[in-house]
C-alpha positions in Angstrom: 94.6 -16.4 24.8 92.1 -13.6 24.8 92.9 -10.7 22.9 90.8 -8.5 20.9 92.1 -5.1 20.5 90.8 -1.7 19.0 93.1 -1.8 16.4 91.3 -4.2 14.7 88.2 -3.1 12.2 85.7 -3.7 14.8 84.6 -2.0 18.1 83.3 -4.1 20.8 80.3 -2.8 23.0 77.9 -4.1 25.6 79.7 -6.3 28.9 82.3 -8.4 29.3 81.2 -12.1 29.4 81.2 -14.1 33.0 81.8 -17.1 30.8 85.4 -15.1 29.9 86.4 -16.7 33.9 86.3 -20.3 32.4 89.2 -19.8 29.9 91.5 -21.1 32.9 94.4 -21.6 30.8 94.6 -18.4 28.5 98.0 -17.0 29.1 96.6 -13.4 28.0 93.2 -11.4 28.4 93.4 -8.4 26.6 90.2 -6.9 25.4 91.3 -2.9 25.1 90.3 0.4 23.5 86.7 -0.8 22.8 83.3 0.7 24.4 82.8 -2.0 26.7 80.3 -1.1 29.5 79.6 -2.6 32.3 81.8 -3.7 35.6 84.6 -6.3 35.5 84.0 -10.1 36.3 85.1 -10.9 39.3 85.8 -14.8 37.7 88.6 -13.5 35.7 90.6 -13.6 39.1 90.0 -17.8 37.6 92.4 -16.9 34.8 95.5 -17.7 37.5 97.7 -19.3 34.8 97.8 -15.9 33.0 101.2 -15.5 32.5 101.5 -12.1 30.8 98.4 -10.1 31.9 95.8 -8.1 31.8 95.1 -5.5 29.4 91.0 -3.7 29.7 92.3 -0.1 28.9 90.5 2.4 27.1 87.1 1.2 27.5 84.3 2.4 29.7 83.9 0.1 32.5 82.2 1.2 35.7 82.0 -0.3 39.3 84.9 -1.8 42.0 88.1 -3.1 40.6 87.7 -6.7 41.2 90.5 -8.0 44.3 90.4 -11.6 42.7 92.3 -9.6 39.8 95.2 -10.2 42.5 95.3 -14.3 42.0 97.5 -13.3 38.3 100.7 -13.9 40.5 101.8 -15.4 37.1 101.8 -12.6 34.9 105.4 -10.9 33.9 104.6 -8.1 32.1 101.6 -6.0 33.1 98.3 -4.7 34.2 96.5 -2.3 32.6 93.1 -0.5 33.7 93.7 2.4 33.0 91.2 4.8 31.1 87.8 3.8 32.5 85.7 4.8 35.0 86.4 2.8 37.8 85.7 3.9 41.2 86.4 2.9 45.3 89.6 1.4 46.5 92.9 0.1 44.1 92.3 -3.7 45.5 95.4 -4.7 48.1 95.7 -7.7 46.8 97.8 -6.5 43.8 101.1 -6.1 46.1 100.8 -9.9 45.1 101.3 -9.2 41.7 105.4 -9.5 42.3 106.4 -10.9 38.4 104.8 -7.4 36.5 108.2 -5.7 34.7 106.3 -3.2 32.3 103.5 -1.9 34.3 101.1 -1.2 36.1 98.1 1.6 34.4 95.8 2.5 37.0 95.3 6.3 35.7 92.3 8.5 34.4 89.2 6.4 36.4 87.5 7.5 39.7 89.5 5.6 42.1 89.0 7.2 45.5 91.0 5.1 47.9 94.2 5.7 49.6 97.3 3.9 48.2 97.8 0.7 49.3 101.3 0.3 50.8 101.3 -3.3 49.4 102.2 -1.6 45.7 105.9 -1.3 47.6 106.2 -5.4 46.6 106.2 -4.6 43.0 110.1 -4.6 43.6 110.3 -6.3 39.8 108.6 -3.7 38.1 110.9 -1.5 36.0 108.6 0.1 33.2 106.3 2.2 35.2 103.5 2.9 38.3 100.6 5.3 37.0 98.3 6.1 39.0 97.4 10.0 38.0 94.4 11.4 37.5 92.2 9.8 39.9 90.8 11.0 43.7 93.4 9.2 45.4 93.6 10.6 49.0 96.0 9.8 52.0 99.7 9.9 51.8 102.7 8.6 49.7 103.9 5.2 51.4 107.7 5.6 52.4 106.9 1.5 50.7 107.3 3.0 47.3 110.7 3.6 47.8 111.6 -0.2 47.5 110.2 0.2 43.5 114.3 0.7 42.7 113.9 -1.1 39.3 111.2 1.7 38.2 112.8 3.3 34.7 109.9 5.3 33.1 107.4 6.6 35.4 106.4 7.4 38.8 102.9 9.1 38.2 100.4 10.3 40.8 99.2 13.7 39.5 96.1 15.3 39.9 94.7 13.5 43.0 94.5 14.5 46.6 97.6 13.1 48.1 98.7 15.0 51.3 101.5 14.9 53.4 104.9 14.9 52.7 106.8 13.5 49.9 108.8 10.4 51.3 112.7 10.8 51.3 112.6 6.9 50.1 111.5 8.2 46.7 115.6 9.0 46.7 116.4 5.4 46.4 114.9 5.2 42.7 117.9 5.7 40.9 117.3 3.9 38.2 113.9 6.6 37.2 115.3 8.2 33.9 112.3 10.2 32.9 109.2 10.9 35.0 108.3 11.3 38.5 104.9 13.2 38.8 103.3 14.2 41.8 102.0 17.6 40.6 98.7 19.0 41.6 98.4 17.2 44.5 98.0 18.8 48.6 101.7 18.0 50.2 102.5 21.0 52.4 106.1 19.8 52.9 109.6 20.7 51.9 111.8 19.0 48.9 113.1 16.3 50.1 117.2 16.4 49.9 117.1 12.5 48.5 115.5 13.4 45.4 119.1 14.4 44.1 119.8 11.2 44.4 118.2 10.8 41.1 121.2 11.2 38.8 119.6 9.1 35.8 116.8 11.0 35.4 116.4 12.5 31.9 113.3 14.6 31.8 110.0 15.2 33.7 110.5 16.0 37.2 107.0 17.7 37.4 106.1 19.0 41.1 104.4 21.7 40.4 101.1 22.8 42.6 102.2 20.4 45.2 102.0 23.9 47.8 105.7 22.8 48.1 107.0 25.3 51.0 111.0 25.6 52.4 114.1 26.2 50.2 115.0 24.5 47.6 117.6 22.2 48.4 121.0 22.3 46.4 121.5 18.6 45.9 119.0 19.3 43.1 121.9 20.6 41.5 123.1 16.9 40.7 120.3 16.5 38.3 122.9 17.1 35.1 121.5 14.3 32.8 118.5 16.3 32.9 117.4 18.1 29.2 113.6 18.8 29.4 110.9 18.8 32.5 112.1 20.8 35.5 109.0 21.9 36.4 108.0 23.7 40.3 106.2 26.7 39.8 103.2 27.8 41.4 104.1 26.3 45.0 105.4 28.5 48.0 109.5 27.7 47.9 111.3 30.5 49.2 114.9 31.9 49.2 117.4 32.4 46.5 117.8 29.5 44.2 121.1 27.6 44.7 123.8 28.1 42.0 123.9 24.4 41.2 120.0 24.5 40.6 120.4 27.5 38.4 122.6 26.2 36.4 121.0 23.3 35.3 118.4 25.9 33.2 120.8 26.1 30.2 120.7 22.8 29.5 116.7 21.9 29.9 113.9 23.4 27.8 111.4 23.2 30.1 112.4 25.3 33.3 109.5 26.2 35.2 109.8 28.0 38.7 107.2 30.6 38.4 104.9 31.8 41.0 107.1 30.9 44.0 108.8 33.1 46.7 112.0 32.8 45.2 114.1 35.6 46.6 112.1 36.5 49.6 112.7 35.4 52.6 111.1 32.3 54.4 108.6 32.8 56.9 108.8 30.3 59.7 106.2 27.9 60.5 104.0 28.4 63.3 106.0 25.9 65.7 109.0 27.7 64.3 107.8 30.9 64.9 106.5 30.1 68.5 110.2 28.7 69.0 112.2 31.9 67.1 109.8 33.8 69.8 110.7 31.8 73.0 114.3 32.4 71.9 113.8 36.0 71.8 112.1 36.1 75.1 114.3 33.8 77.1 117.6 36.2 75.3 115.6 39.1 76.3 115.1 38.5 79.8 119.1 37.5 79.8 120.0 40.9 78.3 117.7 42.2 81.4 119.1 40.5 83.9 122.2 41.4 82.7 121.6 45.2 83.0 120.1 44.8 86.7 123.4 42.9 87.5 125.2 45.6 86.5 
């Protein structure tokens, strides 16, 4: 076992040791919230008989997340990276990390890759997936829908994720608090599904997400919520349902500000073009109509 935490009197600096890749039978590496420097050995992808993870948080470790990270098919509980400064791609081969139940802390570095659809393998993992505050571009994968066992956290805030938000995300009825995606770039519409999510609690934060549409009324089955209904400053439009307005006695934290709420939708541009066709084609039937007569 490796563990030397920043709880402890001392604060580790300089690298992390090569020589760390020969302890082949350590069941743990945990060396967090310290001021290591430095990148990541690639040779503690050796450490494959780690059965309960890996734990570098809180440090200041720079370069690639190693892929041979992805040989800890052993490990039950968790991975944790998170608060460092790692940059380029979240490695693939974690969708073979299959055993993780707590976690997997990814958040707060520099990652700039897309996310890899393998993470939808995690299918054991019922703490939490955080990958927020990074440069994370591309899409959602419709995958992450098969991370059912999820209890405490979807989060994916404050990155550059576009297109639309996946109806799978509905089949994550276990979440009870937490399912982020604010400040991110998906132009889409509320997915229906997400009222699905009858166990969630608290934190359903969507806000600048440029969320456009109504807002549908299965949000209305949301009645375990008590805090975190948060989907202001996006461009939903329309009255809000009566099921959805009713919900805001019961949470204190109700944010729908900076919408269109009350005004009417505008139609999309294929929309529009179609409204217009309809108009023209009803048109010209009124006119031949009149001619007939």
């Amino acid at each position: 076992m490796v563990q030397l935490t920043g709880d402890e009197d001392v604060i580790y600096t300089g690298t992390i040791p090569t020589q760390f890749g020969t302890l082949t039978d350590a069941f743990l590496f945990q060396i967090s919230d310290h001021a290591l420097t430095g990148t990541l050995p690639t040779q503690l992808g050796n450490l494959e008989k780690n059965q309960y993870g890996i734990f570098v948080n809180g440090n200041s470790l720079t370069g690639t997340i190693p892929t041979e990270l992805g040989k800890a098919t052993l490990a039950t509980y968790a991975v944790q990276l998170q608060e460092n400064q790692f940059r380029g791609a979240i490695p693939t081969q974690f969708g073979q990390l299959t055993g993780l139940t707590s976690g997997l802390g990814l958040y707060a570095n520099s990652l700039e890759s897309t996310l890899p659809t393998e993470l939808g393998n995690l299918e054991a993992l019922e703490g939490n997936l955080l990958v927020q505050e990074n440069r994370i571009t591309g899409t959602v994968p419709t995958q992450f829908g098969q991370l059912t066992e999820l209890t405490h956290g979807l989060g994916l805030y404050s990155n550059k994720i576009e297109g639309t938000v996946p109806t799978e995300l509905g089949a994550m009825t276990k979440l009870q608090e937490g399912m982020y995606l604010a400040y991110n770039r998906m132009k889409s519409t509320i997915p229906t599904q997400l009222g699905q999510l009858t166990g969630m609690t608290a934190n359903m934060v969507m806000n600048f997400v440029e969320f456009t549409g109504t807002v549908p009324t299965q949000l209305g089955r949301l009645t375990r919520m008590t805090a975190g209904l948060s989907f202001n400053n996006n461009a939903l439009c329309a009255e809000l349902p009566a099921e959805v307005a009713a919900l805001e006695r019961q949470l204190d934290a109700w944010e729908w500000e900076s919408n269109k709420l009350g005004e009417p939708c505008e139609l999309s541009g294929d929309a529009a073009a179609a409204a217009a066709a309809a108009n023209e084609e009803e048109e010209e039937e009124d006119s031949c109509a009149q001619t007939s007569q």
